[in-house]
Each structure stands twice: as C-alpha cells, then as structure tokens.
ROPA-960657 format. One line per field, with one value per atom (N, C-alpha, C, O): residue number from 1; residue in one letter; chain; atom name; x, y, z. Coordinates in pm, whole numbers. Layout:
BEGIN
nr NUM:...;
rest A:...;
kette A:...;
atom CA:...;
u X:...;
v Y:...;
w Z:...;
# end
This chain:
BEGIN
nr 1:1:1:1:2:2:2:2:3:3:3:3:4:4:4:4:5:5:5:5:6:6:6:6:7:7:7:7:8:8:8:8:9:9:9:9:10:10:10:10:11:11:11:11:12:12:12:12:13:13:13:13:14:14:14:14:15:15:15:15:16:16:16:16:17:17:17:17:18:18:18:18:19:19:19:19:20:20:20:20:21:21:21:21:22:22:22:22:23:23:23:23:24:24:24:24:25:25:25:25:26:26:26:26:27:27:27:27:28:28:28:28:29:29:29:29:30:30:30:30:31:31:31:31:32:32:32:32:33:33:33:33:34:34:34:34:35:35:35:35:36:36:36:36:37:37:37:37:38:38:38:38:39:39:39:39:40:40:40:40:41:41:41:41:42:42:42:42:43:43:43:43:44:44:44:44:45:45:45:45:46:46:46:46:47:47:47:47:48:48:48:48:49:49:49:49:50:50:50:50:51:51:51:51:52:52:52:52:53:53:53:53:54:54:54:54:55:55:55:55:56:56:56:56:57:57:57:57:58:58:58:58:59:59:59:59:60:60:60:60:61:61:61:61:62:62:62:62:63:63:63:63:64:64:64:64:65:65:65:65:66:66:66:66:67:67:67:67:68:68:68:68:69:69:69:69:70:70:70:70:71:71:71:71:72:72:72:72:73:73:73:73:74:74:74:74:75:75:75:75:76:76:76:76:77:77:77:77:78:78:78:78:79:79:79:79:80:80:80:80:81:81:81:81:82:82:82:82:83:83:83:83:84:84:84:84;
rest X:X:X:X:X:X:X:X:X:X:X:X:X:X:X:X:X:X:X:X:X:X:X:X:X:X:X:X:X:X:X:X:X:X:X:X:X:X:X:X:X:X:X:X:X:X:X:X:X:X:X:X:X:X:X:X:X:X:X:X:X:X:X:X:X:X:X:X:X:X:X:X:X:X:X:X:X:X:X:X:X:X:X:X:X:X:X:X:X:X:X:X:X:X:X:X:X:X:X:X:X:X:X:X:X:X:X:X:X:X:X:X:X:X:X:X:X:X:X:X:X:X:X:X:X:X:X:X:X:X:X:X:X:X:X:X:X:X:X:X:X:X:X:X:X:X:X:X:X:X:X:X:X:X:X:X:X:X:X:X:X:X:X:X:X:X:X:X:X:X:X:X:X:X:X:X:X:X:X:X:X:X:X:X:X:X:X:X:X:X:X:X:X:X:X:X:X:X:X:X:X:X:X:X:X:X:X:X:X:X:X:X:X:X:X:X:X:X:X:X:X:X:X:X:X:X:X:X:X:X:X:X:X:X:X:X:X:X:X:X:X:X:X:X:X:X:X:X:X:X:X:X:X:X:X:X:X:X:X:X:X:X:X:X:X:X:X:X:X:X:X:X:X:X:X:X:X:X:X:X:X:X:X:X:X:X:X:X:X:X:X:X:X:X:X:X:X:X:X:X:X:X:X:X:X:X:X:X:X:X:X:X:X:X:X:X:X:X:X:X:X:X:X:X:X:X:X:X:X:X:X:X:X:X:X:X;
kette A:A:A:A:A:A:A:A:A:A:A:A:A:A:A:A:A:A:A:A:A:A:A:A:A:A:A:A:A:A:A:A:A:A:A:A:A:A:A:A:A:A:A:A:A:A:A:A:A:A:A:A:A:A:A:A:A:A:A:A:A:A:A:A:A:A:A:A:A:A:A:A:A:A:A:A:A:A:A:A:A:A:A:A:A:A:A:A:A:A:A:A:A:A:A:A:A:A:A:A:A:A:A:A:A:A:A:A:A:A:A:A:A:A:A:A:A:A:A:A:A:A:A:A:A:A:A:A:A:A:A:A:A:A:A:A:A:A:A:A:A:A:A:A:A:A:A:A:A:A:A:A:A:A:A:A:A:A:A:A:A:A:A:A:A:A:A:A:A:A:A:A:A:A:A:A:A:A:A:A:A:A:A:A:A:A:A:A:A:A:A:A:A:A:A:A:A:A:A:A:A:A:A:A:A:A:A:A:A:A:A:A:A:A:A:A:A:A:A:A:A:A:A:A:A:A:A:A:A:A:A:A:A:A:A:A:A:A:A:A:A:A:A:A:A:A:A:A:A:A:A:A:A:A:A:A:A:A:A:A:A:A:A:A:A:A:A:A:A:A:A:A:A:A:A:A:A:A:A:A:A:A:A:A:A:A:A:A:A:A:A:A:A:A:A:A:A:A:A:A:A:A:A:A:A:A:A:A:A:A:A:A:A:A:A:A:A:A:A:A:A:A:A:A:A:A:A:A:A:A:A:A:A:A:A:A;
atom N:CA:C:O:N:CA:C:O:N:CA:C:O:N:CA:C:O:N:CA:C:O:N:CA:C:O:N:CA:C:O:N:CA:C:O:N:CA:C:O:N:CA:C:O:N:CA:C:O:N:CA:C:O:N:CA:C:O:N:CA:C:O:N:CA:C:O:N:CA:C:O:N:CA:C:O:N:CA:C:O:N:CA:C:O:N:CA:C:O:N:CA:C:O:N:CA:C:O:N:CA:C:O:N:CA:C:O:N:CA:C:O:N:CA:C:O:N:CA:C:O:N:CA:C:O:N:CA:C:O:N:CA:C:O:N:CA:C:O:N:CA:C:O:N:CA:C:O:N:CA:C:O:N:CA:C:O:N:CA:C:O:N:CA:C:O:N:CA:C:O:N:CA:C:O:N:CA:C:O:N:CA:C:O:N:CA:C:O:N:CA:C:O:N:CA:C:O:N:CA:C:O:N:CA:C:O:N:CA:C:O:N:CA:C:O:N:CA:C:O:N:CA:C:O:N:CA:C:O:N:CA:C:O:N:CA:C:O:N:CA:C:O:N:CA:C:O:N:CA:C:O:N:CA:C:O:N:CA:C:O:N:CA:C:O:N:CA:C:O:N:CA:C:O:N:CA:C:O:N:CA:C:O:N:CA:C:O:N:CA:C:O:N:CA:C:O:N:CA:C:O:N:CA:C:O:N:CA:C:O:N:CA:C:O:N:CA:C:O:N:CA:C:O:N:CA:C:O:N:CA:C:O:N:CA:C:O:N:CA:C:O:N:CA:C:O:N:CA:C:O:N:CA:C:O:N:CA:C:O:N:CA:C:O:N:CA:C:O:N:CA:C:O:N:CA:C:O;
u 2690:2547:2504:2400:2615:2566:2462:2348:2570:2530:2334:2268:2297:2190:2097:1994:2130:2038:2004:1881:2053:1975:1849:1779:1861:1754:1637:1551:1648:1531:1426:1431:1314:1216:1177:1205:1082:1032:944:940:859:767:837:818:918:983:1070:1092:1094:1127:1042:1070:921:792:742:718:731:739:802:743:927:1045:983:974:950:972:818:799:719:595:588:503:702:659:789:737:875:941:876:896:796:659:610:607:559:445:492:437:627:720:743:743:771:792:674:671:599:450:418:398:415:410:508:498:610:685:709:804:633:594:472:439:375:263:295:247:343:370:455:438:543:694:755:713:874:936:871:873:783:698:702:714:688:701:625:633:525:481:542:517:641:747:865:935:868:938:904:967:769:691:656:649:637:661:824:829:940:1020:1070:1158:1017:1023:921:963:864:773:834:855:887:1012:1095:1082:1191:1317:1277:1356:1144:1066:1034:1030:1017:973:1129:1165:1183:1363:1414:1471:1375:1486:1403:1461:1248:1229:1267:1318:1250:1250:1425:1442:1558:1684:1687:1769:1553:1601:1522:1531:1444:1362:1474:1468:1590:1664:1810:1873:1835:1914:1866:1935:1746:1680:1647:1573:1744:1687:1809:1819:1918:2069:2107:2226:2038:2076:2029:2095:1911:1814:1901:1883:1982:2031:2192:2259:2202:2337:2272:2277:2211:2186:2122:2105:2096:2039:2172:2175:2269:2374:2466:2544:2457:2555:2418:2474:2329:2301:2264:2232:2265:2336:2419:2414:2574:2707:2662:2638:2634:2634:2545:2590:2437:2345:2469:2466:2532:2622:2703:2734:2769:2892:2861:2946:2720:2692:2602:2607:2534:2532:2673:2667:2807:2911:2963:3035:2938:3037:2908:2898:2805:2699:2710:2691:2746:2743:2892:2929:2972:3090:3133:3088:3199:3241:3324:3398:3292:3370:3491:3448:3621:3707:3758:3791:3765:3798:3958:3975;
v 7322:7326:7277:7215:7320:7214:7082:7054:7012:6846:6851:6748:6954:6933:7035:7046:7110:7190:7093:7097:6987:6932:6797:6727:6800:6736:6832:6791:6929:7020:7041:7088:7002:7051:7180:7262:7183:7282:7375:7498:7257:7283:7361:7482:7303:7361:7530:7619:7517:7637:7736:7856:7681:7804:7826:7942:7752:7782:7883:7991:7878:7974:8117:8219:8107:8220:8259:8378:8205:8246:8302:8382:8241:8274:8427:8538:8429:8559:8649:8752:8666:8775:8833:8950:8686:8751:8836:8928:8763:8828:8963:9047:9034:9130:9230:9352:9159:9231:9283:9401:9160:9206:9264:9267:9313:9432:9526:9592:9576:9702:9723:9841:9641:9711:9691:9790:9626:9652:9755:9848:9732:9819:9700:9591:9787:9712:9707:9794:9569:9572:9430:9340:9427:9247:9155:9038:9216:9144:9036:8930:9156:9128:9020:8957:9017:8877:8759:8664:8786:8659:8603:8481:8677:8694:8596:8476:8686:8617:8502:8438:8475:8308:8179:8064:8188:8153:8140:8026:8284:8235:8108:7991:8173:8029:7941:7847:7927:7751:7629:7508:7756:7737:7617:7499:7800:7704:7581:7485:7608:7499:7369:7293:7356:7206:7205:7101:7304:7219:7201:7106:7235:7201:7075:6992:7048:6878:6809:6687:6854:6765:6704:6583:6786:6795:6706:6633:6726:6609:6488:6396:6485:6367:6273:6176:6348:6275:6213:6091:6301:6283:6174:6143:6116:6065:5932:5833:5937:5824:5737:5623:5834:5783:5703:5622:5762:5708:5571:5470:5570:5445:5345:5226:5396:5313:5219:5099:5325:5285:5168:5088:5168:5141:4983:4876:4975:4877:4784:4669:4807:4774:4707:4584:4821:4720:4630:4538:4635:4486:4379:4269:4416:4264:4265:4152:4311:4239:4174:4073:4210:4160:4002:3927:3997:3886:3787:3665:3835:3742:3698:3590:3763:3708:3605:3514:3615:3529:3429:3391:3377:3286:3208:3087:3302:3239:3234:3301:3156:3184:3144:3052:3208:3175:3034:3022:2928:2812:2845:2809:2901:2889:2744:2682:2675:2591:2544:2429;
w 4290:4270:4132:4111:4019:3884:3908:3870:3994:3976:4069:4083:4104:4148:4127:4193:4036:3941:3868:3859:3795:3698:3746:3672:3904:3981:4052:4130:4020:3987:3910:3797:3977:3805:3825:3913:3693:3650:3733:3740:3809:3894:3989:3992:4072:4156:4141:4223:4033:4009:3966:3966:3924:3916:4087:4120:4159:4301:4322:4316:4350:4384:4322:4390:4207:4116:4166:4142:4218:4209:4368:4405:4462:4638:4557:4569:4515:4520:4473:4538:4381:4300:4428:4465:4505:4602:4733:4794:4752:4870:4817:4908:4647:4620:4622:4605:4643:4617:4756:4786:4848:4987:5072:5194:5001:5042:4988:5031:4866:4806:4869:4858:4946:4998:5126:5181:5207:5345:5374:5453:5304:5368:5496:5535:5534:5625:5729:5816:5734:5898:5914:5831:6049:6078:6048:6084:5961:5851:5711:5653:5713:5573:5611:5532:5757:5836:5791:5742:5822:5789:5639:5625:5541:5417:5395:5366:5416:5421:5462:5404:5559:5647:5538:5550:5492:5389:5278:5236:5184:5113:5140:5103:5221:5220:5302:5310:5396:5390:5246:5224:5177:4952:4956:4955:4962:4888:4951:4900:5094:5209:5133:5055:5172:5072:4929:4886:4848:4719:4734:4657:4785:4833:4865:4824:4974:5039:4975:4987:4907:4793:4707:4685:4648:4559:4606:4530:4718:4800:4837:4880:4821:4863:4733:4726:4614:4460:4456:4443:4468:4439:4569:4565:4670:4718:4718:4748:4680:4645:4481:4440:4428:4304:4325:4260:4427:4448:4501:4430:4626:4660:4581:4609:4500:4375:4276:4250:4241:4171:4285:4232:4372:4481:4505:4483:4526:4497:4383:4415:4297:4156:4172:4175:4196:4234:4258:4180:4404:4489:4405:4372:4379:4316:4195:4147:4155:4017:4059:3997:4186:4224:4340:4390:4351:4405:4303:4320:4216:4089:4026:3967:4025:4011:4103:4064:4184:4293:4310:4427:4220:4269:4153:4138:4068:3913:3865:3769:3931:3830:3676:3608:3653:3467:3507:3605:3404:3409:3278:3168:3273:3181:3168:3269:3011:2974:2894:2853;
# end
C-alpha cells in the first residue's frame, strides 16, 4: 500500500476522515439500527472510490511510462546513429 498512499491527496483523505466523524456521530445517536447499515455502506462507497480513484492514477502512470518507451524506441529505429 506504500506505493499508493503517495497517489492520494489531501482532499481525499479529508473525505475519509470527514464520512468517518459523521458515521461516528450517526452511531452514537442511532445505536445499532438499520439505519447505521446504511451509514456504513456510504462509508466504504467514500473509500472503495477514492481506492479506484487511486488505481486509476498508478495505472494511468504506468501507461504513460510504457509509452514513452515505445515513442523512444521508435524514434530510434527511424533515426539511426550513422557511426563513422
């Protein structure tokens, strides 16, 4: 999880931290009622996107680097070095 904590922002993590307040709030005043289900389902809907938000950075970067390669490696083979 290192390598994709640091594709997290800030924002996202005041989310998290702001739906868990309210989930704590609405289960000091509900109590356990199937209310607090729903509360909870809301929670980890928060986490599950800002997660695929967060896979969706780390993956967007790879494909980024990986096409790189290729345009270098076909500006090489278009442009070759003439050794003399």
């Amino acid at each position: 999880m290192p390598a994709r904590a640091r594709h997290i922002d800030a924002a996202s993590y005041a989310v998290v931290v702001i739906t868990f307040v309210l989930f704590a709030v609405a289960a000091i005043e509900k109590g356990l009622t199937h209310d607090l289900l729903i509360e909870a389902g809301v929670f980890l809907v928060s986490v599950k996107l800002i997660l695929m938000s967060a896979k969706a950075n780390v993956t967007a970067l790879q494909t980024s680097e990986r096409l790189d390669a290729i345009q270098s490696a076909l500006e090489r083979l278009e442009h070759p070095r003439t050794t003399r």
